[in-house]
N, C-alpha and C positions, 0 to 999 in steps of 0.2 A: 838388369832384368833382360831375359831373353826375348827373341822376336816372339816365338811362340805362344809365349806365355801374355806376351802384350798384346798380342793380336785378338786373342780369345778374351781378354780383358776390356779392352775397345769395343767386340763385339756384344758383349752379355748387357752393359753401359747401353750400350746406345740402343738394342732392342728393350730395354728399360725406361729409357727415355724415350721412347715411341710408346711403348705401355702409358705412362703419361701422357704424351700429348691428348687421350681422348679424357684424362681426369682435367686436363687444362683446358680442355673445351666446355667443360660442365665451371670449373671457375672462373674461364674469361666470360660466361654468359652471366654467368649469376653476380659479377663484381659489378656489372653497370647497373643493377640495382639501389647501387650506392649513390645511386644519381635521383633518388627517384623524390628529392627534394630541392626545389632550387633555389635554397643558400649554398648547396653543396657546388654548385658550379662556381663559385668564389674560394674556396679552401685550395689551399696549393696541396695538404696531406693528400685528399682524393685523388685528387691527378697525378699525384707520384704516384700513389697504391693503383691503378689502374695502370699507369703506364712502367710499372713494374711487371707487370702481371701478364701485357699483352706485349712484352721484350722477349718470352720464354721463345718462340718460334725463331727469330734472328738471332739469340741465342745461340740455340741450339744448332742452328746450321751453321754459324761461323765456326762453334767447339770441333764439330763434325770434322768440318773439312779441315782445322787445322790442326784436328789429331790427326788424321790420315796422312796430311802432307807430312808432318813433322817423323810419324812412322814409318815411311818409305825413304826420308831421309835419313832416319837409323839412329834419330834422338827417340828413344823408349819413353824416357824417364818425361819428358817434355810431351811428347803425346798423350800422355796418361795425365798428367794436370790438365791439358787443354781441356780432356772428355772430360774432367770433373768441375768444369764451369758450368754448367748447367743446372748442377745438385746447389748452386749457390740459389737457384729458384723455386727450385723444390722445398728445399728445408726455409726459405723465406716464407714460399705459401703456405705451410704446414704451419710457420708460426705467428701468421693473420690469422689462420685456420682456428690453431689455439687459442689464441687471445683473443678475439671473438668471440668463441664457445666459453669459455671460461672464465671472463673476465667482465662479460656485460652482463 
């Protein structure tokens, strides 16, 4: 893959994933409602799904910076997986999203 082509790739990605960060802000608010029982503070599921949910931001800034680095070091192919670490949180929440909605 070419720089040009990777570069504009990186870019489109990641002002996407800034588009989310404010859908991530309506479902990091709205997950601590899951708490709003307390047997639920005993259950180790909850606290993964929460502390899944609120990894998106340190995520996202590690993928960030270690596409860029990895792109100025002229690995293409390796900065473009990095920037697709993030979509590993996206399609996560999408599929609590689902099974939630669907399935209770």
């Amino acid at each position: 893959m070419n720089r040009n082509k990777t570069r504009w790739l990186l870019i489109g990605l990641q002002i996407f994933y800034l588009l989310f960060g404010a859908v991530w802000l309506f479902i990091a608010g709205m997950s601590l409602m899951m708490f709003d029982d307390s047997k639920v503070f005993q259950q180790t599921a909850t606290w993964l799904i929460i502390s899944y949910i609120l990894a998106y931001p340190l995520a996202l800034i590690v993928a960030l910076i270690a596409g860029w680095v990895l792109f100025s070091r002229g690995k293409y192919k390796a900065a473009l997986l990095w920037n697709l670490v993030p979509l590993l949180w996206i399609v996560g929440v999408l599929g609590l999203y689902a099974y939630a909605e669907f399935w209770y």
